[in-house]
C-alpha positions in Angstrom: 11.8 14.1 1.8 10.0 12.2 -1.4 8.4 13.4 -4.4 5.0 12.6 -4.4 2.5 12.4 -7.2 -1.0 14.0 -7.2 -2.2 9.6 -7.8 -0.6 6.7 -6.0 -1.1 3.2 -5.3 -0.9 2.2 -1.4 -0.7 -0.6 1.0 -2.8 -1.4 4.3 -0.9 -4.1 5.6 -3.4 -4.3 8.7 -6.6 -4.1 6.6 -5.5 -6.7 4.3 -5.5 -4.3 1.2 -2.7 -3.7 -1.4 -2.2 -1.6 -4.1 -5.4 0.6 -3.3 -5.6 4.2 -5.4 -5.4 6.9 -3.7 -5.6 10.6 -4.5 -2.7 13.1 -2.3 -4.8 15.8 -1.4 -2.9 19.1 0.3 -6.8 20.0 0.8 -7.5 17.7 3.3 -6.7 17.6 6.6 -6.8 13.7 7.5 -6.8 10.9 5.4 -10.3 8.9 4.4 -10.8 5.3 2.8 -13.8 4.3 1.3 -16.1 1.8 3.8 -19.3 0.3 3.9 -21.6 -1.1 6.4 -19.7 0.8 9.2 -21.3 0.0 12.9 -19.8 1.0 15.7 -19.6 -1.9 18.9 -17.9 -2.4 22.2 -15.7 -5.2 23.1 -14.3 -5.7 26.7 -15.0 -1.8 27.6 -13.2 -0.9 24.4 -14.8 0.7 21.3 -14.9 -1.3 18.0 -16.3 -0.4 14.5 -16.7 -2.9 11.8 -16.9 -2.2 8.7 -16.6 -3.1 4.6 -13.8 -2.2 2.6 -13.0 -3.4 -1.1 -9.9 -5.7 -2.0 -9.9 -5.4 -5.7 -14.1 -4.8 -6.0 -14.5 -7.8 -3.7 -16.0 -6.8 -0.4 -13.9 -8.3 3.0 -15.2 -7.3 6.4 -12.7 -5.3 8.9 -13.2 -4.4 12.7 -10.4 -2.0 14.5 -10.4 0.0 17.3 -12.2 3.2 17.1 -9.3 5.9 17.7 -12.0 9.1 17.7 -15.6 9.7 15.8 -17.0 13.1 15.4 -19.4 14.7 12.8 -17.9 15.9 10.2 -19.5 18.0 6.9 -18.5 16.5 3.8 -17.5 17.7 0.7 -21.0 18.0 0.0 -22.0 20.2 2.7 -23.6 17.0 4.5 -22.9 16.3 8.2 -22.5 12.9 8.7 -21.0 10.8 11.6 -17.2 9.1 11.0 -15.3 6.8 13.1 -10.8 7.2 12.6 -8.9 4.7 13.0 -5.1 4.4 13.3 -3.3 1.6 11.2 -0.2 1.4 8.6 -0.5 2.5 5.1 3.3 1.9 3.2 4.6 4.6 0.7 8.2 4.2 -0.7 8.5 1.1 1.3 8.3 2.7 4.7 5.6 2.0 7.3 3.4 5.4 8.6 1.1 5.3 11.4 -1.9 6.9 10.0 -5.2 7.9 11.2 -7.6 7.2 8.8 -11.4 7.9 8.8 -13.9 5.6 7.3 -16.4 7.2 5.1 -18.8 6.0 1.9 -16.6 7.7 -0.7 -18.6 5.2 -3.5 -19.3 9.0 -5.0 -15.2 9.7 -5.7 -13.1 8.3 -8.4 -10.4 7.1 -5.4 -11.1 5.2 -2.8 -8.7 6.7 -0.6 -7.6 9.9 0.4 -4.2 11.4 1.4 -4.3 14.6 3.5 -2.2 16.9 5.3 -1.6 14.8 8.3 -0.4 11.8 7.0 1.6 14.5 4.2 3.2 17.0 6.4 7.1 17.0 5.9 7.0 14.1 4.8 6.7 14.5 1.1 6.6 17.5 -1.8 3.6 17.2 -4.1 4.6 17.3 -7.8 0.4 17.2 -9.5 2.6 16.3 -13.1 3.3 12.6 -11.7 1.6 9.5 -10.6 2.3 6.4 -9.3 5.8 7.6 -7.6 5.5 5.1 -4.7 4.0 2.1 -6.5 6.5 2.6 -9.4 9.6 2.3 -7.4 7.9 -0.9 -5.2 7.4 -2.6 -8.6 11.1 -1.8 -9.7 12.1 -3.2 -6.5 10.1 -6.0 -6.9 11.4 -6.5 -10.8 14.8 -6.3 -9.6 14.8 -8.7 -6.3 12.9 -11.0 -9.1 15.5 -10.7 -11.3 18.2 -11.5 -8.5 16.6 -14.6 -7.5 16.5 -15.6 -11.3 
């Protein structure tokens, strides 16, 4: 089981995204990324959403397979319609299946959200500590550089 901070930075390998902030919430049931311009299609019988997300404040358009949608309320007591999604997000190097619903989070200081899900027995929430994950990628990545010369 890993230590997780309250703050990390994480990966999306599927969306294209990398080193995205994201708050660990023990609040939240399932995880959330901030999107834009989400409309729902189908495709060959299946059901598609596209949608914006943000690489770095630069805005790249994304389409997956819609895993469920529901109305949901907010955390402003709104109800508003959200697609979920499954795709990877890396922590500590290792790959999770996540389901991820797309929301306008433009309102929030992350733009994605950890919950309970994703969390589970997985990882112990420390709120003192940030960047646990992102931290030991870059030592990795300092050291493999350093190998290499």
């Amino acid at each position: 089981m890993h230590t997780i901070g309250r703050i990390d930075k994480v990966d999306f390998p599927e969306l294209g995204l990398i080193d995205v902030e994201a708050k660990i919430d023990s609040g939240a049931y399932t995880s959330s990324i901030h999107c834009e311009t989400i409309k729902a299609f189908y495709k060959g019988g299946d059901h598609f959403v596209k949608f914006i997300v943000f690489n770095e404040d630069h805005p790249v358009e994304r389409e997956a397979k819609v895993f469920a949608s529901k109305q949901v309320k907010n955390s402003f007591g709104q109800i508003e319609y959200r697609y979920t999604i499954k795709t990877p997000v890396i922590l500590f190097e290792k790959t999770y299946l996540i389901e991820l619903a797309l929301t306008n989070r433009s309102s929030m200081k992350y733009p994605v959200l950890l919950g309970r899900k994703l969390l589970g027995e997985r990882f112990i929430i420390d709120v003192t500590k940030r960047n646990l994950s992102f931290k030991e990628k870059m030592k990795k990545k300092k050291t493999v550089k350093w190998l290499n010369g």
